[in-house]
N, C-alpha and C positions, 0 to 999 in steps of 0.2 A: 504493500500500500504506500503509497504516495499522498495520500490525502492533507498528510500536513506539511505539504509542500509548498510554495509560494510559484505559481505559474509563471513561466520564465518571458515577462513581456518587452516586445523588440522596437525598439525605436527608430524613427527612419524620418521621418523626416528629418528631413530635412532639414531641416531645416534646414535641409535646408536655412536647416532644419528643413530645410526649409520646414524643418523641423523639423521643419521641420522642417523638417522636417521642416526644407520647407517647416515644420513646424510643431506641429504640434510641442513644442519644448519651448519656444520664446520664451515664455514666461513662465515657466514652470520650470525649468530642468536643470547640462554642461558635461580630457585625457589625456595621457603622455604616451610618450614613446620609447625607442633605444638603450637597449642593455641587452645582457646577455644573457641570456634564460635560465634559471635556475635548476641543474640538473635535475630532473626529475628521479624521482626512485625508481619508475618502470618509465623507460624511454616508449613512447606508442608507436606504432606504427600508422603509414600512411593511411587516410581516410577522407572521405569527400572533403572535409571539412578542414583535415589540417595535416600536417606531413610531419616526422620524427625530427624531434630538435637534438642538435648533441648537448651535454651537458657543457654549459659554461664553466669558467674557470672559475676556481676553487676560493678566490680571491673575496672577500666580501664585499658586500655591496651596500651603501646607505644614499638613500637618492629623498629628497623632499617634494612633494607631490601638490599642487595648489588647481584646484578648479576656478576656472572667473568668472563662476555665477552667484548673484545676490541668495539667490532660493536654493542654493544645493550647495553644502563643501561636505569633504569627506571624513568620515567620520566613525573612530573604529579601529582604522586601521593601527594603531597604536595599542591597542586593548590587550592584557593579556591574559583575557580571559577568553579570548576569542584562538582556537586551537589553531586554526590557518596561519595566523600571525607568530606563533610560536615557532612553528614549523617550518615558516620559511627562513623566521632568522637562524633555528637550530639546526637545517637539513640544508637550506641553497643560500644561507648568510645572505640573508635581503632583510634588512630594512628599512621600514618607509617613516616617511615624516609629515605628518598633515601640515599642513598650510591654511586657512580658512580664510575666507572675503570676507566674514562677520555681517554678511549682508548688504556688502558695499563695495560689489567686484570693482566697480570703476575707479574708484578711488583707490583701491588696495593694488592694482595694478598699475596706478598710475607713481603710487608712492617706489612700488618696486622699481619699477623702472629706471625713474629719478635717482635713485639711490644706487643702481647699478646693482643690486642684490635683488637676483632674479631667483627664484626657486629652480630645481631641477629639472622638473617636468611640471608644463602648465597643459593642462585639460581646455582650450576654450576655443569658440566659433574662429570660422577662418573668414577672419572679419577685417576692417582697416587698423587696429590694436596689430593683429597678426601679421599682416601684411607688413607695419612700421617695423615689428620685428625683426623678421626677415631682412627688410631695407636694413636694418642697421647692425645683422651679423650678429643678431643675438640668439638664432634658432640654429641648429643643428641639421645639415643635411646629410639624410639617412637613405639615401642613393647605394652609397661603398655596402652599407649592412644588409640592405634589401638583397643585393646583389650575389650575398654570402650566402653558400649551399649549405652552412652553417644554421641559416637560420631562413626555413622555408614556409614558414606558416603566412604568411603576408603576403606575399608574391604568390603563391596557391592560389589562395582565399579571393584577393582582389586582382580583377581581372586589368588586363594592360591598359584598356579606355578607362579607366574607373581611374587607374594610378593617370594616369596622363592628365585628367581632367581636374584632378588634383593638384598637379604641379604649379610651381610658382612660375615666375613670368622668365625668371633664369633655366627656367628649362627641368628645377631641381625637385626633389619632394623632403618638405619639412615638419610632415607628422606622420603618424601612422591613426588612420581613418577611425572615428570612431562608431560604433554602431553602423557601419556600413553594410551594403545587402550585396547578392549573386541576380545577376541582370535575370537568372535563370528560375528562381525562388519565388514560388507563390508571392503575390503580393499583400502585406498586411497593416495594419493602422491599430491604431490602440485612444480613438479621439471621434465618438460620439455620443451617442443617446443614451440612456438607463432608465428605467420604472422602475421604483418600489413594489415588488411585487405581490406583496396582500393586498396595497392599495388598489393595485388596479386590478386584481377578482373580485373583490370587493365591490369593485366602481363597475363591474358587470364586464371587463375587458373587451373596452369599447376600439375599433379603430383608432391610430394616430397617424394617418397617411398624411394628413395635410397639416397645413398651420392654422385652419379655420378647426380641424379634429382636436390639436391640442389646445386651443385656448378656451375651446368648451368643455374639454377634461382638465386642466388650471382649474375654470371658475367651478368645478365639482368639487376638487379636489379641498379649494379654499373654505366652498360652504360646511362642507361633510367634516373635515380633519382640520380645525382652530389650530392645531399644535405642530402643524405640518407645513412644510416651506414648499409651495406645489412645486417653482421652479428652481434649481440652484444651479451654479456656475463659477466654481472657485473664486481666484483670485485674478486681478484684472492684468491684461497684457498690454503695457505700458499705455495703461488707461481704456485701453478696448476692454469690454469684459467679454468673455471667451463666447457665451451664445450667440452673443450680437452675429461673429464670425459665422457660424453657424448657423443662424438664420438666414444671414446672406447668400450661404452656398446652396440654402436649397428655395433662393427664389429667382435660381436661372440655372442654366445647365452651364458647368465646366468654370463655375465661379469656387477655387480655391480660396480657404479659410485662410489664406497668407496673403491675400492680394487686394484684401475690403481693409486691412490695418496697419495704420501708419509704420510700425514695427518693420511691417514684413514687406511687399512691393507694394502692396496701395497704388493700384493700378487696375485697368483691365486688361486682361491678355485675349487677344487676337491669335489664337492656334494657325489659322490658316495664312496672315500674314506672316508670323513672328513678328508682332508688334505690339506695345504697352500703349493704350490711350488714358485719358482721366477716368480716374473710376465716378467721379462726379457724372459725367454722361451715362451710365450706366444706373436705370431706372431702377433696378434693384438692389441699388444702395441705399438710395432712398429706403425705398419699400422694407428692409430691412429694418433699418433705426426706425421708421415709423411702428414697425411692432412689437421691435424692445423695449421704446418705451412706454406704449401702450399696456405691454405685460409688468412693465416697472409702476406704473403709475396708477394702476389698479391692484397691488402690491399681490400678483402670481408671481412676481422673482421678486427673490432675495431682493429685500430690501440696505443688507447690508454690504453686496455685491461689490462694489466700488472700495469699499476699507476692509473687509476681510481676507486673510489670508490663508494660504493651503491649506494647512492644519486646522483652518475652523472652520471649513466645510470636508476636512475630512471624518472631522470628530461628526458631523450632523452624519455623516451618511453612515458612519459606521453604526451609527443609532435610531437606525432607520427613520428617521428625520425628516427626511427628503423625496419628496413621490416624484419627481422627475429630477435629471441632472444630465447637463451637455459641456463637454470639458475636454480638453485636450489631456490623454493617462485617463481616461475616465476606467478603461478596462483596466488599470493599474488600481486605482483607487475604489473600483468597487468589488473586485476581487478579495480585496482586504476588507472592506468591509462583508462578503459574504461569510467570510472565512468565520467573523465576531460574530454575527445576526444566527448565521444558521448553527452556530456549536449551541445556542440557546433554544432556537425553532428554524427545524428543517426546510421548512414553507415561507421563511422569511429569508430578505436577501432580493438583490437588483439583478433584473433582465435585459438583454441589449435591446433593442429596438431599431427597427429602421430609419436613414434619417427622414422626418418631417421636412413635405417642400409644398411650396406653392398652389395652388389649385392649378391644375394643365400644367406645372413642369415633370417632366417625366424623370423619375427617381432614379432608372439605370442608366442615365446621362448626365447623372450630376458626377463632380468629383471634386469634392472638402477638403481632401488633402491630396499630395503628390507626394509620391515616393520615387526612389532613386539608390544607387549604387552607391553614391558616395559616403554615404551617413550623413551621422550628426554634426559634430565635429573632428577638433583633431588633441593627440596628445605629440606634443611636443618638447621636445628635448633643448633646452638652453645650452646655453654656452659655459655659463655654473657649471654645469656635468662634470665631474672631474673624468668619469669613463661612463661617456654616451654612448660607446658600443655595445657594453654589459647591460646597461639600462634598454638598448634597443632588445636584445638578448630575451630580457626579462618579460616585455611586452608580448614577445614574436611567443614566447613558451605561453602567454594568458589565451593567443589565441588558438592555442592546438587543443586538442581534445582534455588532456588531461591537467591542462591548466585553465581551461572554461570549468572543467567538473571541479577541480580544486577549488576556484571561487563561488560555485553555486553551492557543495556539499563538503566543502573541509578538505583537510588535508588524506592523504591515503590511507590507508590503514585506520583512520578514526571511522567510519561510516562504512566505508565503500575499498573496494582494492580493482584496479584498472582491467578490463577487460585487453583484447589486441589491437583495439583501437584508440586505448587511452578511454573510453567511457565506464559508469563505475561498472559495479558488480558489488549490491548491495551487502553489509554483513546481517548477521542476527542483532548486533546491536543497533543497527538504523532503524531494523522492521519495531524492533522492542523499545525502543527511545520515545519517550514524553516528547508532545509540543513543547513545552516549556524548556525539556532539557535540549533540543536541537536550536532553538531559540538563542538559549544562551549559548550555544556555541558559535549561534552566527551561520546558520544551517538556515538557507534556502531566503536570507534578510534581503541580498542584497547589497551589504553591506563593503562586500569587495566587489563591487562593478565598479574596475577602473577601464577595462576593456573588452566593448561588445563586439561582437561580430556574427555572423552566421553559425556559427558553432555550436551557438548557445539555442538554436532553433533545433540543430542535428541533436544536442545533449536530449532538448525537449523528446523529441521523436523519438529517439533512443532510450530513454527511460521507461516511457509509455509503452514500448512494445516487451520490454521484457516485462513489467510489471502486469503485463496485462491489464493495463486500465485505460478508461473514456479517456479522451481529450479532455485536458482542464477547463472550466468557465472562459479562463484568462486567453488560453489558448483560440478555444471557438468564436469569442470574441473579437480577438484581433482577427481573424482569418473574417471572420462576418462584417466585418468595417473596412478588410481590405477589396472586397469585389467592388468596393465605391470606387477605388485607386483608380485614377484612368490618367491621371498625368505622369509625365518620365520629370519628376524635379531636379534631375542634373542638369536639365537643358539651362537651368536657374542659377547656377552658379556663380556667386561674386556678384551677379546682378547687380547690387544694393551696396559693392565696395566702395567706395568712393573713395577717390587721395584726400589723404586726410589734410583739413585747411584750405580743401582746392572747394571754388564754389558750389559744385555741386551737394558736397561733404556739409558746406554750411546753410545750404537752403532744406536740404535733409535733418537738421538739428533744429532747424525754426519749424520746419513744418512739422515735425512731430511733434511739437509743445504746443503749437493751434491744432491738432489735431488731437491731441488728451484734453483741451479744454474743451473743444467742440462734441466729441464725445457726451462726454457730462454732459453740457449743454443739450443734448437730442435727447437723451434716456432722459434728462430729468423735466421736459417739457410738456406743457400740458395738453397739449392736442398734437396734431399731427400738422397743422398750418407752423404752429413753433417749431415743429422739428424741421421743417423746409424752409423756414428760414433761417435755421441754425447753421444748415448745410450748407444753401447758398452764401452766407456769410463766412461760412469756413472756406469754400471755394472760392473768393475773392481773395483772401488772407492768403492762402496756399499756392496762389497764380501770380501774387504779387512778390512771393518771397522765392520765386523761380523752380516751380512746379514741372517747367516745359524743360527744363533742364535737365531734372532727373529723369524724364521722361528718354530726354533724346538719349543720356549716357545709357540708361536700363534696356535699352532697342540694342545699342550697339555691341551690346558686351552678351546679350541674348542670342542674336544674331550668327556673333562671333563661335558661341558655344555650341549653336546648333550646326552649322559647317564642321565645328571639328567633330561631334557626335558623327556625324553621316559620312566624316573620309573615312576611306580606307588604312 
């Protein structure tokens, strides 16, 4: 059994995130690179997923580890109570050093920087921070280690366009990918819908095909359950709040949750051109704010939306709290709450749902999010490194099989002991082991995701089939939000880079601060004539401050990407 497991959920966008993923991660989410792999105790053999590392030298390793995001640093990894962390400094002499943003990546990087005391390995978006990087010979390039039959997990895993699409403008590659996918791998998303699900047996489990179905199950939901938040939506993505996104992609076809928010391209994309115009021309942007804040202002969403943060809408849903919720991780965050709801009642606990679109837009033509090859971001290796080859080393071993399994199930021999693939082969003690006691060991937390990749999908599959069990919630979920997928987000690439200081860079900093005000301004408006004039007054603001500009740069570098996608 596997049941007290934590389902291994995969992150892709983009961001582009585009988070994601393209996205889904903007505002929620955030790896290094280069070392030498910690000799494993059973070296694996080759497997779709990842190829046999040699053991690294015997030499110890101590590397500092910092991610640059406000909402994630890592956390743990010092623990020693956590068996992984013992193991590694007692068996492959690795230790690591957190670093934390304290909630303030920008500044915290910005001080590093200034001070020339760069951490070892930075975890962060391949953004114009990354880029100044680079420019200035503070990143590491991991071209010589890729290239090392030494260390084959990388080169395997990510295919040649994927690493080239990656490279910097020197021709060179200065991380190794994070969360990245196989061009070739089902397509999957972890970023939409959820029902409470007593609520809605209860409520006679009525349709929610449209947006006119759910604000008639809102206003049920509000009359029937006083104590109940009909809609939630995390925390806001630098001022968007995350359904807004989400209501906009499903009031047209092939409108991407990254491209209605200032954050993300804040555009419309033109497929058939490759071209970005104003998302302001696009009537279902409009239409969009017009029903968030309709739903805001007859209080069916959170009314706390705008000041709450992750953990205080994770805490509602973990407490069944909440009869609907649309969120980017939402399959991350209600998995954990199934896990609380139903150890209590089996019957309780949230169901994905389809996304909700417009009246006549057709559902298997929409696509919320884009997914892509490249991942997330990247971990990259400084110039601090005293030996960024060992650290590349160490990365290249997390992503072969049995260093995916090491960070989802502990070290060997505690749980599990390596199959010929490097996958486990549970012991008696796993099957026999307390939630609480795998917990505390850091068993299935999460806790050591410094580096994702496909592996951790093969670990998924690979467990399941020897265990003989269903697919996880987590699992079904992502793969159920992934048939949305219909865009390739690497064509997206750097889109949104701008040199830093150069005009475009500074009409992109003005317009995203009229753009978090104007926000507010629409959800908090009292009809829908204020919300059209909230817009058009943002669209003056945002034209004035050279709107046409990121426009033209965002064509050209789109452009640019989609030619190199299509050579040979």
């Amino acid at each position: 059994m596997i049941a007290a497991r934590k389902s291994l959920s995969m992150a892709l966008v983009t961001v582009f995130s585009l988070v994601t993923i393209l996205a889904g991660c903007s505002s929620d989410k955030g790896n290094n690179e280069n070392a030498a792999s910690p000799s494993p105790t059973t070296t694996p053999a080759a497997t779709e997923g990842g190829d046999k590392t040699d053991p690294p030298a015997n030499e110890p390793l101590t590397f500092s580890f910092y991610v640059n995001y406000d909402w994630y640093s890592p956390k743990g990894l010092e623990s020693d109570a956590k068996p992984l962390n013992t193991w590694l400094r007692n068996e492959k002499k690795v230790t690591i050093k957190e670093i934390s943003a304290n909630g303030n990546a920008a500044q915290k990087l910005g001080t590093m920087i200034a001070s020339g005391e760069l951490p070892d390995v930075i975890q962060m978006d391949r953004d114009t921070n990354f880029d100044k990087l680079v420019a200035e010979g503070k990143i590491v390039a991991i071209d010589e280690y890729l290239n090392n039959p030494k260390y084959p997990n990388l080169k395997k895993l990510a295919s040649e366009k994927t690493l080239n699409l990656l490279r910097a403008k020197d021709g060179k590659l200065y991380g190794i990918p994070n969360w990245f996918g196989r061009a070739e791998d089902p397509k999957t998303s972890n970023a939409g819908w959820v029902v409470n699900k007593k609520i809605y047996k209860e409520l006679g489990s009525p349709k929610l095909d449209t947006f006119d179905d759910m604000y008639n199950y809102l206003v049920q939901v509000k009359q029937k359950y006083p104590d109940i938040v009909p809609l939630d939506t995390a925390n806001t993505d630098e001022g968007t709040i995350q359904v807004h996104n989400f209501i906009y992609a499903g009031m047209g076809e092939m409108r991407t949750v990254d491209m209605g928010k200032s954050a993300g391209m804040f555009a419309l994309a033109n497929f058939d051109k490759t071209e970005f115009t104003s998302i302001f021309q696009d009537p279902a942007y409009l239409e969009s704010y017009q029903f968030t804040s309709k739903l805001f202002r007859e209080k069916l969403l959170s009314q706390d939306t705008f000041s709450q943060k992750r953990e205080q809408f994770q805490e509602k849903l973990n407490n069944g709290k909440i009869a609907v919720a649309a969120t980017y991780d939402i399959t991350g965050g209600a998995d954990v709450a199934n896990q609380k709801l139903q150890a209590a009642d089996p019957d309780a606990g949230y169901t994905f749902i389809p996304y909700p679109v417009k009246s006549g837009v057709d559902v298997n033509k929409i696509s919320p999010t884009a997914s892509g090859s490249m991942g997330w971001n990247f971990n990259s290796i400084t110039t601090s490194a005293k030996n960024p080859e060992q650290i590349f080393a160490f990365f290249d071993w997390l992503l072969s099989p049995e260093g995916t399994t090491a960070a989802q199930f502990g070290p060997p021999g505690l749980y599990w002991t390596p199959d010929d693939k490097g996958f486990p082969i549970f012991n008696d003690k796993y099957k026999n082991a307390t939630k609480e006691q795998k917990d505390n060991d850091g068993i299935g937390s999460f806790y050591f995701n410094l580096q994702g990749s496909p592996v951790w999908g093969d670990l998924d599959k690979d467990v399941m089939a020897k265990e003989g069990t269903p697919k996880t919630w987590n699992t079904e979920a992502n793969e159920f939000y992934g048939k949305y997928v219909k865009i390739d987000g690497d064509q997206f690439n750097q889109v949104k880079n701008f040199p830093k200081s150069s005009p475009e860079d500074m009409a992109n900093q003005q317009i995203k601060l009229i753009m978090e005000k104007a926000a507010a301004k629409m959800v908090f408006a009292k009809n829908d004539a204020e919300v059209e004039k909230a817009m058009k007054d943002a669209e003056k603001q945002v034209s004035a401050a050279g709107y046409d500009k990121l426009l033209a740069y965002m064509n050209k570098v789109w452009q640019a990407n989609v030619a190199q996608m299509n050579s040979k």
